[in-house]
C-alpha positions as YAML, in Angstrom:
chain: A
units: angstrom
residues:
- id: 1
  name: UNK
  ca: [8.06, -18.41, -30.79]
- id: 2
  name: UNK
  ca: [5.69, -17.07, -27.80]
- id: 3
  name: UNK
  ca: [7.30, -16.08, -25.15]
- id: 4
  name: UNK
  ca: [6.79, -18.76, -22.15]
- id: 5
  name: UNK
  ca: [4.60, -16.64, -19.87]
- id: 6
  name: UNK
  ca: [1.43, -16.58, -22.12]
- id: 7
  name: UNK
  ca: [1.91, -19.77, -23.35]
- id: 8
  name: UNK
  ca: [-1.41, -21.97, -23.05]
- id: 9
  name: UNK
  ca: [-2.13, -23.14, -19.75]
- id: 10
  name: UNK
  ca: [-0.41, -20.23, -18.11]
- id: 11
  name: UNK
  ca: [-2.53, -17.43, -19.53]
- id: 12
  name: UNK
  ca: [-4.55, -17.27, -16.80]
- id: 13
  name: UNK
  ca: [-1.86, -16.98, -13.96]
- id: 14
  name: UNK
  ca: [-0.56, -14.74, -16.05]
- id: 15
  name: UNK
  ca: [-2.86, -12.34, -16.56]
- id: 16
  name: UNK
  ca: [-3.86, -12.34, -12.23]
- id: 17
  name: UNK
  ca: [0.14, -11.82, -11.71]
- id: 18
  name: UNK
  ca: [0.16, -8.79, -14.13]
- id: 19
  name: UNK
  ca: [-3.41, -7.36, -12.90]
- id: 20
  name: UNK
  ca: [-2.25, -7.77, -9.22]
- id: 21
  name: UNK
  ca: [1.01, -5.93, -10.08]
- id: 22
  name: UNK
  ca: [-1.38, -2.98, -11.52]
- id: 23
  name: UNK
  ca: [-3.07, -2.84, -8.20]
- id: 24
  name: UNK
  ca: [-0.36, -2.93, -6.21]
- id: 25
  name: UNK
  ca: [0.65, -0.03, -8.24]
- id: 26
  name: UNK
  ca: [-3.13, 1.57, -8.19]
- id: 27
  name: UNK
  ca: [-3.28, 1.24, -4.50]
- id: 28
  name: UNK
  ca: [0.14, 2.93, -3.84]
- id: 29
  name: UNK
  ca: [-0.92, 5.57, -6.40]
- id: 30
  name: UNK
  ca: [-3.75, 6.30, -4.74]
- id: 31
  name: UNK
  ca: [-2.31, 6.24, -0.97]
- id: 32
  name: UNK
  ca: [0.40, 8.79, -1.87]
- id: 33
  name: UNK
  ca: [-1.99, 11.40, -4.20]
- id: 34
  name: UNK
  ca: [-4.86, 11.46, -1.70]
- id: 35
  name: UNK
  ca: [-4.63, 14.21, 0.70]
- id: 36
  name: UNK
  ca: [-7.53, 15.81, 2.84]
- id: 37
  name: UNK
  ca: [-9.19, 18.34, 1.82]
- id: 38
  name: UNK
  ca: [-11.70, 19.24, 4.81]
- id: 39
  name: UNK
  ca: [-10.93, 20.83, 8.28]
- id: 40
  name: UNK
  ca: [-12.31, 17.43, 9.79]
- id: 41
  name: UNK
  ca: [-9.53, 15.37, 7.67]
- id: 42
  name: UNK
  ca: [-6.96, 17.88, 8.22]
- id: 43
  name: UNK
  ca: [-7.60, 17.68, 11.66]
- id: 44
  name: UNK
  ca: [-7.53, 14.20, 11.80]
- id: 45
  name: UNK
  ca: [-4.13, 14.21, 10.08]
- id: 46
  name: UNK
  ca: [-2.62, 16.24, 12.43]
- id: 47
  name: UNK
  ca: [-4.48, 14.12, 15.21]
- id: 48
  name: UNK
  ca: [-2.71, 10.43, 14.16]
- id: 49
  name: UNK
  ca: [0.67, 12.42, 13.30]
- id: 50
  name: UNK
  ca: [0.98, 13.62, 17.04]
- id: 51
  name: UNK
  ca: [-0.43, 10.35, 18.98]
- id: 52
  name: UNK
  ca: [2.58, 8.40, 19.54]
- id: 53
  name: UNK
  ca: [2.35, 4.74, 20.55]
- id: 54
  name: UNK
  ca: [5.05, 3.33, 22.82]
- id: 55
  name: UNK
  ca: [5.91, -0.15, 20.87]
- id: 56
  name: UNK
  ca: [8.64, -1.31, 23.11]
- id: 57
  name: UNK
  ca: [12.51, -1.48, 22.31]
- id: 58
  name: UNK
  ca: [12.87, 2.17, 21.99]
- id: 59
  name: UNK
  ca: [9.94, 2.45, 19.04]
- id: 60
  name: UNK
  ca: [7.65, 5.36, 19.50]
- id: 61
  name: UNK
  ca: [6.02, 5.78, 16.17]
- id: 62
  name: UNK
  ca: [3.41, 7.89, 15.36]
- id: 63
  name: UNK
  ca: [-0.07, 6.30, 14.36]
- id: 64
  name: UNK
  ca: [0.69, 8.36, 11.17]
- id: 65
  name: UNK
  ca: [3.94, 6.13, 10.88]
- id: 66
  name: UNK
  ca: [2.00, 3.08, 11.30]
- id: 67
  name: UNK
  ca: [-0.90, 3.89, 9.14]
- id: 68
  name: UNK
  ca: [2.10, 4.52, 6.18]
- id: 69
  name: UNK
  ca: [3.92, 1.65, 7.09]
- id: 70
  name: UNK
  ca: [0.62, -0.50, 6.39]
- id: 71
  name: UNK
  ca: [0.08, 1.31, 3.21]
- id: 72
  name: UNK
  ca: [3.37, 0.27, 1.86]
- id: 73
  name: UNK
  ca: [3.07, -3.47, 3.41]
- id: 74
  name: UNK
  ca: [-0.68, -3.91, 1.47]
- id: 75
  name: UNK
  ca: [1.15, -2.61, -1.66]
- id: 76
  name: UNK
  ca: [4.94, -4.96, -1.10]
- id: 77
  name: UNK
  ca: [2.14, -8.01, -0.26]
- id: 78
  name: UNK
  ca: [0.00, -7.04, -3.32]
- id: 79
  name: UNK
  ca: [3.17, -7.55, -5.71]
- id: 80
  name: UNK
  ca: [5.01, -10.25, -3.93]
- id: 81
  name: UNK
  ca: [1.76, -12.06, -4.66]
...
């Protein structure tokens, strides 16, 4: 007996749930291993991780902070998908 999730007529959805699961994955992946590797980037780095932004109720994140935080939001959204 097949198991339920490729059965016909869900093949399709299937295969977008598991290929969007791979990206969320990919993108992840890719977020966390990619560094910079000029003085400019480097620079830039250092830059967003000393520009805090006054958010209100006591928050004072970094834009380094909120750059990761949207990182891990496009990668949560890409699997809750």
């Amino acid at each position: 007996m097949a198991i339920a999730v490729w059965q016909k007529g869900r093949r399709l959805f299937s295969t977008a749930a598991v290929l969007m699961i791979l990206a969320a994955v990919a993108h992840t992946a890719g977020s966390l291993a990619s560094g910079p590797e000029d003085p400019v980037g480097r620079n830039l780095l250092e830059s967003m991780r000393n520009y805090k932004v006054p958010l209100g109720m006591g928050m004072n994140p970094s834009v380094h902070d909120i750059y990761w935080d949207l990182v891990f939001t496009m990668s949560i959204t890409f699997a809750a998908r």
